[in-house]
C-alpha positions, 0 to 999 in steps of 0.5 A, spaced: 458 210 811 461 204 810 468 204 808 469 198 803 476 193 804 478 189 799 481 183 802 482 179 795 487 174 796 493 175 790 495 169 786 501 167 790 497 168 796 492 163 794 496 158 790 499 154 795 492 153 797 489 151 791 495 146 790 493 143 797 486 143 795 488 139 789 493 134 793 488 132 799 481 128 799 475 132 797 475 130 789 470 137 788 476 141 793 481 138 787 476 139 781 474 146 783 481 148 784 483 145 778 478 150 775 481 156 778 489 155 776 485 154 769 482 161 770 488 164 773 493 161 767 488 164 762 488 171 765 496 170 765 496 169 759 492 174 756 496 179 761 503 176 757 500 180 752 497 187 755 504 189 758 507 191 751 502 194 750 499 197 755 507 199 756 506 202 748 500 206 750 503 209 757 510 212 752 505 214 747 501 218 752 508 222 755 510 223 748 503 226 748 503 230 754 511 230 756 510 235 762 504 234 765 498 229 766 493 231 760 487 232 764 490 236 771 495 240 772 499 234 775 507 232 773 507 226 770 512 223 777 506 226 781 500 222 778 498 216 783 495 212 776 501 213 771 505 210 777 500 204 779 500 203 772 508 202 772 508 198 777 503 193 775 506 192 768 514 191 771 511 187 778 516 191 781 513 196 786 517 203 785 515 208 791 517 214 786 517 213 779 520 219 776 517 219 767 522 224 763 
């Protein structure tokens, strides 16, 4: 079996392109990045608010569960979802996110 790998550039990855897309001389290149940065500042956008409340629903499930992970065994500084989720919502990737 086949293993698949995403190779999805990030936003910032790929911006730099878009603007010189925009800049250069195919009109349909610059129209068809032009969308894109729209797409992406909507979702953006729509990011600004889901942080807080993604934040709240986190602290609420630890206050919930303040030992270990509901649906396992695992403590909370050992779930690798609960801390892919921290590291999203504060864009700064932590190797060992330690919940009290």
């Amino acid at each position: 079996m086949s293993e698949y790998i995403d190779a999805t550039p990030t936003w910032e990855e790929i911006t730099p392109a878009l603007i010189e897309m925009i800049n250069g001389d195919n009109e349909e290149a610059a129209k068809n990045a032009m969308v894109e940065l729209r797409r992406m500042s909507q979702l953006a956008d729509r990011m600004k608010l889901m942080v807080p409340a993604m934040n709240e629903l986190l602290e609420d499930h630890r206050k919930m569960y303040p030992l270990a992970h509901p649906n396992s065994t695992l403590k909370w500084e050992e779930c690798i979802v609960v801390n892919d989720a921290m590291d999203a919502l504060t864009g700064k990737p932590k190797p060992n996110i330690i919940i009290p």
